[in-house]
MARSE-218750 format. One record per residue (C-alpha): x, y, z negated. Coordinates in steps of 0.001 Angstrom, whole numbers. Example, Ala and Ser with C-alpha at 12.3 -4.5 7.8 and 13.67 -1.06 7.14 Angstrom:
<sites>
      east     north        up
     12300     -4500     -7800
     13670     -1060     -7140
</sites>
This chain:
<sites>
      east     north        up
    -88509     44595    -33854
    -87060     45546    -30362
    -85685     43130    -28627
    -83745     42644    -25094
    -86305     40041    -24420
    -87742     40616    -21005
    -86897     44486    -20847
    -85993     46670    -18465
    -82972     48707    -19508
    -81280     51837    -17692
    -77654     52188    -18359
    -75757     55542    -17600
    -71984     55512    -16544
    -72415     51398    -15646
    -69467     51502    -13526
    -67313     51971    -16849
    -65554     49387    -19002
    -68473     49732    -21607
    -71577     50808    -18638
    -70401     47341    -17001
    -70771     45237    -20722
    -74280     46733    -21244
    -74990     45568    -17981
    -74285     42051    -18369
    -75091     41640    -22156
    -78676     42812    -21814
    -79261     40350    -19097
    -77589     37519    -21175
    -80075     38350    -23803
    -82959     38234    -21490
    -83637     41458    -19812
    -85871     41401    -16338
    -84328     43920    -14881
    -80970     46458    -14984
    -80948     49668    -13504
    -76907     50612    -13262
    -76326     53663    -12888
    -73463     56012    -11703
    -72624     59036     -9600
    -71521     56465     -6835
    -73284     53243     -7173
    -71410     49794     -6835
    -73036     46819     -5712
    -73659     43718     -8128
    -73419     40135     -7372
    -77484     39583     -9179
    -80728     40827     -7764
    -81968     41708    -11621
    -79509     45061    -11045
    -80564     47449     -9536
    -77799     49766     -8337
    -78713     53433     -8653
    -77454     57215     -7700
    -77325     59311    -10899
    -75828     62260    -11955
    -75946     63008    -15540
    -75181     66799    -15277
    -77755     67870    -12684
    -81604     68108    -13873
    -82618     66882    -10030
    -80754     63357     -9972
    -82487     63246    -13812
    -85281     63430    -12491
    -85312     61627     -9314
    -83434     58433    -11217
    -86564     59050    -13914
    -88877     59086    -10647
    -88000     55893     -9798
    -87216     53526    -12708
    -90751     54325    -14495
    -90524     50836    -15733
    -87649     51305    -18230
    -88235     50459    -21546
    -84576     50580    -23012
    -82731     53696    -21685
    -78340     53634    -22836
    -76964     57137    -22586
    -73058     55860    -22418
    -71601     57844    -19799
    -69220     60264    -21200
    -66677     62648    -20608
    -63154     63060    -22162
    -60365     65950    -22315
    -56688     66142    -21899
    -56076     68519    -24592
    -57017     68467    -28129
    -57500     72244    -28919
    -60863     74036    -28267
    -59273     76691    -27491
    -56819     75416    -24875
    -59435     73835    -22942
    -60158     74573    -19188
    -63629     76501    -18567
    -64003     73690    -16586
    -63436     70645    -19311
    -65834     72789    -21693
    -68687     72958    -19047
    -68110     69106    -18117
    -68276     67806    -21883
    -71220     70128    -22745
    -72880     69037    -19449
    -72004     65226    -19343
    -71878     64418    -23372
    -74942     66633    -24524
    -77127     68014    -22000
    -77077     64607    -20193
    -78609     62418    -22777
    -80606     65161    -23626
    -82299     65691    -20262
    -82442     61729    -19901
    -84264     60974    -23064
    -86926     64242    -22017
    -87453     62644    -18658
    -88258     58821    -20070
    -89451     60035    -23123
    -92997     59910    -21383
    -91851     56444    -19796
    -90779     54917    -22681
    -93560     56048    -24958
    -95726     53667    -22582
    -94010     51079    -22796
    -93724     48420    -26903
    -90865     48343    -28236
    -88737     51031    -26031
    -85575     52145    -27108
    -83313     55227    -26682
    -79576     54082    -27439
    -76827     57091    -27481
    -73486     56501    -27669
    -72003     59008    -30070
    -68126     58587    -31717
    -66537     58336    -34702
    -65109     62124    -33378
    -68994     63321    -33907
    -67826     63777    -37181
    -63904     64027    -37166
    -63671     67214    -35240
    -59974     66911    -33701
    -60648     66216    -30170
    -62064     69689    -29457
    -65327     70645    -27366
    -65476     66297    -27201
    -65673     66164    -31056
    -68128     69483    -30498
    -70800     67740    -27574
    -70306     64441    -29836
    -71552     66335    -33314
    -74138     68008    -31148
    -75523     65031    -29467
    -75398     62734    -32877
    -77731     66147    -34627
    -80217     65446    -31026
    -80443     62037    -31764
    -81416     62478    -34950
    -83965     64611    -33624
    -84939     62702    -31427
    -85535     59708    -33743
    -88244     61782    -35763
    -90093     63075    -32880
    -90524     59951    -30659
    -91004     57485    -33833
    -94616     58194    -33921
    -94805     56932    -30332
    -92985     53936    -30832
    -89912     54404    -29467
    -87079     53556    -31642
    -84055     55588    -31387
    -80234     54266    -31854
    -76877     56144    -32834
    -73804     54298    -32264
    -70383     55716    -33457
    -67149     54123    -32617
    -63074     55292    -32462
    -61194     53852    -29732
    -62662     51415    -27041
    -60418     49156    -24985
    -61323     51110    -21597
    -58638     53584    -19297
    -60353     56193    -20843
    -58531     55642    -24065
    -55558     54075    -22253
    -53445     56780    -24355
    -54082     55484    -27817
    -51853     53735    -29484
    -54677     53364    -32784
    -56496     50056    -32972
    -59110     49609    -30207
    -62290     48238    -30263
    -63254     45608    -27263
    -66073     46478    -25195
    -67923     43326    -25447
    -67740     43725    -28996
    -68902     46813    -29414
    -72207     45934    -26734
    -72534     43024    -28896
    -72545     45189    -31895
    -75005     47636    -30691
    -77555     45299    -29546
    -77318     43306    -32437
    -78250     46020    -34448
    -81217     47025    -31702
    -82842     44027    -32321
    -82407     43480    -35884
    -84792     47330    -35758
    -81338     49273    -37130
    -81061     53141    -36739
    -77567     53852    -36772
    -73852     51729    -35678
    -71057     52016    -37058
    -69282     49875    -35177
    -65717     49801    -36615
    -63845     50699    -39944
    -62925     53893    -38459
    -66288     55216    -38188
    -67544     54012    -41598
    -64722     55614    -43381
    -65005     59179    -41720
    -69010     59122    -42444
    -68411     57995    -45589
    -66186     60768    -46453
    -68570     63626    -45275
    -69626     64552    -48894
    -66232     64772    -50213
    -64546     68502    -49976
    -63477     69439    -46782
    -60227     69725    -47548
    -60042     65707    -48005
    -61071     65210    -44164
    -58955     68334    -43150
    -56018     67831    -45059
    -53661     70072    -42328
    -55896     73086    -44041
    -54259     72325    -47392
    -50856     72394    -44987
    -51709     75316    -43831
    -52151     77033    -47173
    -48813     75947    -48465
</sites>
């Protein structure tokens, strides 16, 4: 089984309320090293982390953050972007581009780059942070880049298992960070959710769902659409 044990994990958006909780879990469980990533870099009060510049939408920081941390053996795509509006077709060109770029493209340029790395390496792990909206599609192009990066992990999962390198899916609804400062739903804590996720890392699990929420909505993907979508029967009236 994978385990935290002495590994060297690379966490994407670090500076976040759930980046910062990967941070300090995995070294609570054992890791020898963090690399913490984020567009601008803060510093950390423990020489195991190891601040460093990335940029999750351009292919050159990718690949220069890749260049560098060659020892990874547990890479976390979290970092994320949200959008203001809920309609996919009242989004900015600009939101679009960002949540394609940041949500899907990112992780999937990541995992290419340390795919090679972490195939090296025993027990490596890809972790992506999905969302319970990867299957709830009411947030718009986030719901869209969350349903599109869930369907790469899945790919990814089959293609890198042969080398070893087991591949994680988390799905969650609200987390207690400012980026979900707006809901007024039930939130799940950060802590608890890294918690959750590396729990299920270790004990050699595929998938998270890490709150009711999330359980419900997957379990309801084989009934008619109409029971997910129930504003289309509204509509119909």
């Amino acid at each position: 089984m994978p385990s935290l044990n002495g590994a060297v994990v690379f966490v994407t958006g670090a500076n976040g309320g759930i980046g910062t909780h990967f941070v300090h879990e995995a070294l609570a469980r054992g890791a020898a090293k963090v690399y913490a990533t984020a567009r601008k870099p803060r510093s950390w009060d423990d020489e195991r982390i190891v601040p460093l510049t990335l940029d999750v939408t351009d292919p050159a920081s990718i690949g220069a953050a890749a260049a560098v941390a060659a020892d990874v053996t547990v890479l976390i795509n979290n970092a994320g972007a949200s959008v203001s509006s809920a309609g996919i077709l009242t989004h900015t060109d600009e939101e679009i581009r960002t949540n394609v770029e940041t949500n899907f493209l990112g992780p999937l340029y990541l995992a290419r780059a340390f795919a090679p790395i972490l195939s090296r390496n025993d027990e490596s792990v890809i972790i992506d942070i999905h969302s319970l909206l990867s299957w709830y599609a009411v947030a718009g192009i986030y719901s869209a880049t969350k349903a599109a990066l869930w369907s790469a992990t899945n790919s990814l999962r089959l293609e890198l298992a042969p080398e070893g390198v087991h591949v994680v899916g988390v799905h969650v609804g609200y987390v207690d960070t400012p980026m979900a400062a707006h809901a007024t739903d039930p939130k799940t804590p950060p802590a608890d959710l890294v918690r959750t996720v590396f729990d299920a890392v270790e004990a050699g699990e595929y998938e998270v769902l890490a709150d009711e929420g999330s359980a419900q909505v997957k379990a309801g993907l084989s009934a008619p659409i109409e029971a997910l979508y129930p504003q289309l029967k509204a509509a119909n009236a």
